[in-house]
N, C-alpha and C positions, 0 to 999 in steps of 0.2 A: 629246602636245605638238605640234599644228601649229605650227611654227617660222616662217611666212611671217609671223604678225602677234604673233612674240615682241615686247613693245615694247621699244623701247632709249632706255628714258627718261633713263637719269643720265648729266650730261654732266659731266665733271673738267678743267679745263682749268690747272691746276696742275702744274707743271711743274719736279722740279728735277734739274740734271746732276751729273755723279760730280765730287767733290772731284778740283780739279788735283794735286796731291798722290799723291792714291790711282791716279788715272789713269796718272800718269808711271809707274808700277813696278808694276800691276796684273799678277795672275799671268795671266789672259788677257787680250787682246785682239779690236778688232774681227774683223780678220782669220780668227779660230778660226771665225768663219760660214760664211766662203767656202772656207775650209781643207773643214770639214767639208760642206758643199753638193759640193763638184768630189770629193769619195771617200768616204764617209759610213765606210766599212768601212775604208778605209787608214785615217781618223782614230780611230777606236776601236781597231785593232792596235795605234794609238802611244799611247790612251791606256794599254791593256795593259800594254803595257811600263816602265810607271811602276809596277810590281810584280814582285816577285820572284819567278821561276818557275822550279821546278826540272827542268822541262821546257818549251822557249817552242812553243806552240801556233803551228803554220804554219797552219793554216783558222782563220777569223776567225769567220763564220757559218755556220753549217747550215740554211738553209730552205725544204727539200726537204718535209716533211709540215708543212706552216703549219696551225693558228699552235702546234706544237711548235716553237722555239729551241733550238738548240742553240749558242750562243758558245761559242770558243777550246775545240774540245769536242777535240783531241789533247795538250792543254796540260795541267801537273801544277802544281799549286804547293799550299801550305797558309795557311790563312789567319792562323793565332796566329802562324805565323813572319811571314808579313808585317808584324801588328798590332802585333807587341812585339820578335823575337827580330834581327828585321835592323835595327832601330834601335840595339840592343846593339853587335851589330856593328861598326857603322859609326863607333860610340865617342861614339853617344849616351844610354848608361846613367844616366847621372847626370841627362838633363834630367825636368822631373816629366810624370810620364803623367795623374795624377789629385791635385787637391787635394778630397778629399773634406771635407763640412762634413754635420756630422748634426745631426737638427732640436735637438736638446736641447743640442748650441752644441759637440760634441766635434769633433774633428778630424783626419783624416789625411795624411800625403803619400805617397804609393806613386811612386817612378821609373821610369822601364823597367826598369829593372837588379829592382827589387822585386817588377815586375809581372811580366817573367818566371820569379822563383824563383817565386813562386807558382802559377804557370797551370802553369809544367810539376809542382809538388806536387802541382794537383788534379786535372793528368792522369796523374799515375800513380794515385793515390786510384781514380778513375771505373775505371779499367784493374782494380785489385786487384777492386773490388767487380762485375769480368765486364764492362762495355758496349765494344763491340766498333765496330768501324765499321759506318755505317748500323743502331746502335739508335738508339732517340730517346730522349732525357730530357727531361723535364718542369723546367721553376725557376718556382718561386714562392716569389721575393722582394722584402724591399722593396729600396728606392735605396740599396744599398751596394757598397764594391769589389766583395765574395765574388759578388756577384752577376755582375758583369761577367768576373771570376775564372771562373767556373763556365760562363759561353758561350763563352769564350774556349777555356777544357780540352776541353769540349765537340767546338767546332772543330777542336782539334789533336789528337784522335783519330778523327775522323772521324763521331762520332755527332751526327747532327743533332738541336739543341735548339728545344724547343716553350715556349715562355717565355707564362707566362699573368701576370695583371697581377694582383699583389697585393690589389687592393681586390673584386677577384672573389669570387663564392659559391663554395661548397665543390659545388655542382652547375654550377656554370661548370667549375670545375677538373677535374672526374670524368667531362664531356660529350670534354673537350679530350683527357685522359687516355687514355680509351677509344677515339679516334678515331685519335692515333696511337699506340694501343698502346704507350706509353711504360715504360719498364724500371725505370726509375731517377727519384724525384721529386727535386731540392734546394730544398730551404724554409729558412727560420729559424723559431724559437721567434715571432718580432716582430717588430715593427719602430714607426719611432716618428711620429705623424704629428696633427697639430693639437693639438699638448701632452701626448701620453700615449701608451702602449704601444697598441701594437695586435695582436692575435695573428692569426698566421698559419697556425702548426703544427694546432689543432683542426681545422681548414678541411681539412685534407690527411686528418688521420685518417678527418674524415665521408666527404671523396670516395673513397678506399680502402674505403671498404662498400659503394662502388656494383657492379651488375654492370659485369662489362668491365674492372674495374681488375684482375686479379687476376695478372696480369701485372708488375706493381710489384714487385721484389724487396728494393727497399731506400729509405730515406727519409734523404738527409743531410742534416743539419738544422748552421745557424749559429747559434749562440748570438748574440744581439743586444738584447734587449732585457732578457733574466736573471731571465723568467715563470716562479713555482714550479710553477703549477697545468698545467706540461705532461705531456699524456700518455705513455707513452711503451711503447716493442713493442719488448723486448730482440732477436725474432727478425727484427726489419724496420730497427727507427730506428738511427741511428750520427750521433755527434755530428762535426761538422767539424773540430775543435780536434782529436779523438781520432784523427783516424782520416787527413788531411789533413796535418796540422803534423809528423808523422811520418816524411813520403815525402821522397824526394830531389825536392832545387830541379833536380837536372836530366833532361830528358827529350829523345829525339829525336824532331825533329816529322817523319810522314809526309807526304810528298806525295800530293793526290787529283785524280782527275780535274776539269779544269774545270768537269763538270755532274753533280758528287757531291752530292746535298745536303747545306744546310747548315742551313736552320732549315725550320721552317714553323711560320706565326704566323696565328692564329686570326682573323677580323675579327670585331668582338665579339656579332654577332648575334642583334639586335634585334628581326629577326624568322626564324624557322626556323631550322635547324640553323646553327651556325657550319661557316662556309668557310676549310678550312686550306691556306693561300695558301703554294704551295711555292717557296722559292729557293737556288738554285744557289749555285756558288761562284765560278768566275773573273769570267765577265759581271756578278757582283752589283757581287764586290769593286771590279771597275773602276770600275763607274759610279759608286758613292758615295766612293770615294774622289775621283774627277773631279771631281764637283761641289760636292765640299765644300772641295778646291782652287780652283775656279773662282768659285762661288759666296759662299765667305766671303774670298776672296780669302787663304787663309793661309799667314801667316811663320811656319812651326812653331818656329825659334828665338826669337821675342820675345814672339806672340798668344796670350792666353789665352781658350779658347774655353767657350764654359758656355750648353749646349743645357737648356733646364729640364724636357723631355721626362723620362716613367718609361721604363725600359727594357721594358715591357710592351708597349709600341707600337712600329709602325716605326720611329717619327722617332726612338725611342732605340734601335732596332737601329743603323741606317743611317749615325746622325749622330751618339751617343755612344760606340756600339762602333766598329763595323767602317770607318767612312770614316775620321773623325777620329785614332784609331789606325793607322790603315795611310799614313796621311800625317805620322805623329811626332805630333804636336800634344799640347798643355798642357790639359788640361783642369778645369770644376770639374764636381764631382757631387754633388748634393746631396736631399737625403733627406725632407726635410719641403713643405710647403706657404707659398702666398708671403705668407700671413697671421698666418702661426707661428713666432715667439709675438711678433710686431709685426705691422702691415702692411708696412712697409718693409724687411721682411727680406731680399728680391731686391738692394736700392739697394744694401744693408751689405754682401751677398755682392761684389758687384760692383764696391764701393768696396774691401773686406779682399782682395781678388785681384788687382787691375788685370784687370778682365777687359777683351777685346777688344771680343771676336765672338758676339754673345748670339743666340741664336735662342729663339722662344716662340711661345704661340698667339695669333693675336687674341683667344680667352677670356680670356684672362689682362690681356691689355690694356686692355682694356674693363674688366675688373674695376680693374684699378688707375686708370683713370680716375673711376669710380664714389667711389674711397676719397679721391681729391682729389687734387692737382698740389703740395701742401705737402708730401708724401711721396715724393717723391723729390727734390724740393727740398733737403731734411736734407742727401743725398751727396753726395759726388763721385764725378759718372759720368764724368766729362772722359778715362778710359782709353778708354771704347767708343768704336767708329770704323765699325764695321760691325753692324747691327740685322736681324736676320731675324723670317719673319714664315710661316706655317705650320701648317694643319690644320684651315681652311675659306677662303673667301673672309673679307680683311678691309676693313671698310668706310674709305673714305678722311679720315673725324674719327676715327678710332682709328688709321688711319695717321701720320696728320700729328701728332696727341699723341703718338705714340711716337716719333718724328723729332724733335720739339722738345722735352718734359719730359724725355726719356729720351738722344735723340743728340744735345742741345743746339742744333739744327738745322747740326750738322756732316756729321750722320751720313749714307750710303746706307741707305733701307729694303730689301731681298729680299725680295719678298712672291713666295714659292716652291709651286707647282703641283706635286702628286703624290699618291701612294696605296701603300696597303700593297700592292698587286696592282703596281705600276710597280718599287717596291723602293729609289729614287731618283728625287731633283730633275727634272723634266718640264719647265717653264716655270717661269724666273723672270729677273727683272734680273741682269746683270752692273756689280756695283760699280761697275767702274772704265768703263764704256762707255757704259750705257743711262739715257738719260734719263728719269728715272722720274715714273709718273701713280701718286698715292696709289689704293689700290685695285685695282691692275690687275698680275698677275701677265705681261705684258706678251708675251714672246716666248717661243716653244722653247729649249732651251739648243740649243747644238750640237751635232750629229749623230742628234738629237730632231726626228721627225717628226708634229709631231700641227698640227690645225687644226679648223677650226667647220664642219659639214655640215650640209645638208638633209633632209627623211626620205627620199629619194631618193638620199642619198648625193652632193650634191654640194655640192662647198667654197660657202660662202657669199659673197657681197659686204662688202668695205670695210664696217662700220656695218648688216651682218645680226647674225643671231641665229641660232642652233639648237644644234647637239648636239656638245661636245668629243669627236672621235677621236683617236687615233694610226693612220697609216698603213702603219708601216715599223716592224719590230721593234728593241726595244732590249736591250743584254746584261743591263739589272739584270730584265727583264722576269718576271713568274710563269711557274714552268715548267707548274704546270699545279693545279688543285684536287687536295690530296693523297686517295688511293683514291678520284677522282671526275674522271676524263676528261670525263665527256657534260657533268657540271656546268658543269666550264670552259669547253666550249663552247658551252652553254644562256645562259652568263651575260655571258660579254662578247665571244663571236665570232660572236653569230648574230644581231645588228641587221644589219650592214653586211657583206659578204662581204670576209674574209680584211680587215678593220680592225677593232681592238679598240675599242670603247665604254666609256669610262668611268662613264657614267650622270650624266655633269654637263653642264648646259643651261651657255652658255658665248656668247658675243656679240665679235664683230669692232670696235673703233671703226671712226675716218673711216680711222686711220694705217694697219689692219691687226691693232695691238695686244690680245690674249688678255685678256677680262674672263670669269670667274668667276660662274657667277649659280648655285651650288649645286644641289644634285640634283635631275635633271629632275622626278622626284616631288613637288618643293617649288616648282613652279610653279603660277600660282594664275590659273583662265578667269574676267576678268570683263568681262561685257558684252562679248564676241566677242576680248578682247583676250589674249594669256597676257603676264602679268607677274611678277617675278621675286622671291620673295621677298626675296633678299640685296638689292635696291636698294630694296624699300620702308624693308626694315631701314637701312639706308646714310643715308637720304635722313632719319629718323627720328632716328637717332645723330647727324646736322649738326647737330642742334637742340642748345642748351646746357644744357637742363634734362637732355637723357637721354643717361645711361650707355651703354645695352644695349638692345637690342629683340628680338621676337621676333614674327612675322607668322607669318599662315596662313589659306589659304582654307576659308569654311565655305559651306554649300547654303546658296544663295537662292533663293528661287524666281523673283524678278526680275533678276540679273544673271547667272546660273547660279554663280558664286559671292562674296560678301562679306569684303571685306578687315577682320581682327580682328588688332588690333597688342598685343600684352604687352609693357612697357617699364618698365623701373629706372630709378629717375632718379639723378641723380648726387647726391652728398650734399648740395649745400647747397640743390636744389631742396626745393619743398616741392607738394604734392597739391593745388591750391587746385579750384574749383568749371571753372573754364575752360580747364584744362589739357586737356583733349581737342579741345575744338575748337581751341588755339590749335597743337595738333600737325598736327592735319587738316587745318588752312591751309597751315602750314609743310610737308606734304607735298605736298600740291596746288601750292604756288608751285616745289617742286623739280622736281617728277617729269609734275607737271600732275594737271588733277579725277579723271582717271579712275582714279590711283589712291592717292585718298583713304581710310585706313578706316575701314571702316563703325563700329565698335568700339575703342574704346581702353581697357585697364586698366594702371595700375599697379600692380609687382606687387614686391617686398621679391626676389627671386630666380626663378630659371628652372629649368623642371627641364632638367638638364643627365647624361649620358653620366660615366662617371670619365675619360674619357680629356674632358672638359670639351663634346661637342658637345649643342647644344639639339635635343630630343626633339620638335618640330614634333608629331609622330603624337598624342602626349596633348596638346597644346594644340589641335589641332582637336577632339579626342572633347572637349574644355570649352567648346570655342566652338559646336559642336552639340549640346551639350546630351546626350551618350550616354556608356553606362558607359566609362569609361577602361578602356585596355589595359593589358599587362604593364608594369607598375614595377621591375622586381627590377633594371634595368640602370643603373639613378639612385643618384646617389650620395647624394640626401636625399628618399624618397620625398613625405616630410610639406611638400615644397612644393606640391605636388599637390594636397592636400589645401585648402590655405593658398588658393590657386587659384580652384579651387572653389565656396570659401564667399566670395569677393570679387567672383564673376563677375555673377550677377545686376546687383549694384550699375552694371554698368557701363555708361555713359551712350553708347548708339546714334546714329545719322546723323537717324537716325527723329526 
């Protein structure tokens, strides 16, 4: 990607400030910039100490062998007492930790007071059946307490858990298994997800035949869904009811070193080996707890927060488990999908809660824009006050729809900058401060140092383009690729010396302000130009006919490569004879001709990732006309297919 002629086509000049309201009592402030600029290290000790350490770590950093991190590395503390056990204390047992709601309409409240009898019963459980500090255990489950129950135990014995995502193959689970050696699996039977049972447990027995797993000495399985046709290994399986429900609610939590691990979490890899991203404990906890103080601004005594994130992904490590909890807060958890068994099922959750502070993907927004504006219409969202936004770039008409249908246009959007490798919040708005551009994940948080470089390594100009770094280490940072040192440094410390690389192509406006233009990979050369997928998409989505889009460059022979757009239209459009060229216009009047694409289909769905990201890779192998790639990571391969057989049809520039 030469970055000197990235174009910076999409202009936003929309503009809205923080609610006076939210402003006045904001839990940060402007000032946190400059606090953090004049000591970068003294502000991350203070934020430290918004955690309970039973030992306070006097060295802040360690960055004598970069980029190894070592934060708060003589400090002890444990992370389930943070998460639950000193909120007890402090005599807030009774307030709720978790309103869970399951797809099929059941319901739970777990307290602190609840949630810690439980985490200390399933850490003596994990204790009885041997895992010692520094084993690793495996969970694959679906969206339930036990689930969060079981990373929690996990944590307050010291054995770092490897959480794989439910919807995974039983060879996703056995690759992950094997990798780190894991002692101990926790599954359910099932779980419940777009109207019916889904099994889990078969998954776990096929990965357990693979080589490598033989390590596994036990499988504690939840009852959840109440499947007869489960297998079962009297010398291996034990049921959680049986063996859990038994133990004493109380346990003493040890203290570990600040850089004990604490999980390591798979990226889901799409292509070659999955990379298991290791992270620590004091520097993680701090930083998600930080910014999700900072970020969602929260009142643990009044906000209900409800991240719709699976725990299989960071954003539900980070932002369902371990920041959210370590800051009190009220949570919902919920277990099904936002189309089950309504579309409006997200509005109901949100109306039956009073939720606050909603965070979600732009997938999900798009999609609900797609399903029409009469659906959330039905609720009352008038509790939300704060909207997050998280897990690609989101475009600024799915911005602004979720600001107005969804925050009544009262709302702050946080359109939040990170990665499972960062651990926590990068770049995003502060509520109560930054005046926000739909679109635009805008500044570094504080004591965040990252910015836009050249291939030469140098910060770009006001309204350049080129390549998102971080320059300066942060505590939620990856400690390192787990049993893969060279990797971690193959992979993101050897573009730029001693500055980590994200692999996101990223653009400066006129203000200075952090735009997002997605994976350097998913930039597309034409006619001398590189231009950014994410803005043709942006610029595609302003149109009111379309939901959704999805671009990618394919070989020309004439421009070196041809822009091919895949778009959903939203529901009341309809496919007439002229919809391509009148979108081709409408991108050319936004963006300018150059980049018009060449190609347009409309297409019923996208293939999409379970964790919701679009597969770009197989929508070029269809727009080039060549065998597609691996499928097995799609959560509906037969859209592919669907694809396919539509492509032909589809009317060219030609």
């Amino acid at each position: 990607m030469s970055n000197e002629s990235l174009a910076n086509l999409l202009k936003e000049e929309r503009r809205f400030a923080p609610p006076a309201e939210l402003a006045a009592h904001a839990n940060v402030a402007a000032e946190a910039y400059e606090q953090a600029r004049a000591d970068r290290l003294g502000f991350w000790a203070e934020q430290a100490r918004r955690l309970s350490w039973g030992t306070e770590p006097t060295e802040t950093l360690d960055w004598s062998n970069p980029p190894f991190a070592k934060w708060f590395a003589d400090g002890k503390l444990n992370v389930a007492y943070n998460c639950v056990d000193r909120h007890v204390e402090a005599g807030n047992g009774d307030r709720v930790a978790f309103h869970f709601e399951g797809e099929p309409g059941d319901t739970r409240t777990l307290t602190y007071a609840d949630l810690q009898g439980e985490v200390c019963k399933a850490a003596n459980a994990l204790t009885e059946l041997g895992v010692k500090a520094g084993d690793r255990v495996a969970v694959y489950m679906p969206m339930i307490p036990e689930t969060v129950v079981a990373m929690l135990a996990c944590a307050r014995i010291g054995a770092p858990h490897s959480v794989v995502f439910g919807g995974f193959s039983a060879d996703a689970l056995a690759t992950r298994i094997q990798d780190a050696d894991a002692r101990v699996v926790i599954t359910a039977d099932g779980g419940y997800r777009k109207g019916g049972a889904s099994a889990l447990k078969p998954a776990v027995d096929e990965a357990l035949t693979r080589p490598g797993t033989e390590n596994v000495r036990s499988v504690l399985v939840v009852r959840r869904t109440g499947q007869e046709d489960i297998a079962w290994h009297d010398d291996r399986d034990v049921w959680w009811h049986d063996l859990v429900d038994r133990q004493s609610d109380r346990h003493t939590a040890q203290d570990f070193d600040a850089e004990h691990p604490l999980f390591i979490l798979y990226t889901s890899g799409t292509t070659g080996k999955p990379k298991g991203i290791l992270h620590t404990t004091g520097g993680y906890l701090t930083q998600v707890a930080y910014t999700h103080h900072a970020v969602f601004d929260l009142k643990p005594e009044t906000d209900v927060f409800w991240c719709t994130a699976d725990v299989g992904w960071v954003t539900g490590h980070s932002y369902i488990v371990y920041g959210p909890l370590a800051n009190g807060a009220t949570e919902v958890l919920y277990e099904g999908t936002p189309d089950s068994p309504h579309k409006g099922r997200w509005w109901e959750i949100v109306q039956k809660y009073g939720v606050t502070l909603l965070y979600t993907a732009p997938t999900a927004i798009r999609a609900c824009m797609k399903w029409g504006d009469d659906i959330p219409a039905k609720f009352d969202l008038s509790s939300l006050r704060i909207l997050g936004s998280v897990g690609e770039p989101i475009n600024p008409e799915a911005w602004v729809w979720y600001r107005h249908h969804i925050g009544g246009d009262r709302t702050p959007v946080v359109d939040t900058w990170w990665q499972t490798e960062t651990g926590g919040m990068m770049i995003s708005p502060l509520p109560g401060v930054t005046e926000a551009k739909p679109g635009s994940a805008q500044v570094p948080l504080p004591g965040i140092s990252a910015t836009v470089v050249d291939d030469e390594a140098h910060e770009v100009p006001d309204g350049g383009g080129g390549y998102l770094v971080l320059t300066e280490p942060w505590p939620s940072m990856l400690r390192t690729i787990w049993g893969d040192d060279k990797r971690f440094l193959d992979t993101y410390w050897s573009r730029f010396q001693d500055t980590y690389f994200a692999g996101d192509g990223a653009k400066k406006d006129d203000d200075g302000d952090v735009w997002l233009l997605g994976r350097v990979d998913d930039v597309m050369l034409v006619s001398g130009h590189n231009i950014s997928t994410t803005e043709v998409e942006s610029a595609l989505v302003a149109h009111p006919k379309v939901a959704e889009a999805a671009v990618v460059g394919a070989t020309d022979p004439q421009t070196t490569q041809a822009i091919v757009a895949f778009v959903i239209l939203r529901g009341s459009a309809a496919e007439d004879e002229g919809l391509s060229e009148e979108l081709r216009q409408h991108v050319a009047k936004q963006l300018g001709p150059i980049a018009k694409p060449k190609q347009i289909l409309a297409v019923a769905e996208l293939p999409k990732t379970r964790s919701g990201k679009i597969m770009r890779r197989l929508l070029r192998d269809v727009a080039e006309n060549r065998e597609r790639g691996d499928v097995s990571t799609l959560t509906d391969s037969s859209v592919m297919d669907l694809i396919e057989a539509k492509m032909p049809s589809a009317p060219s520039e030609d």
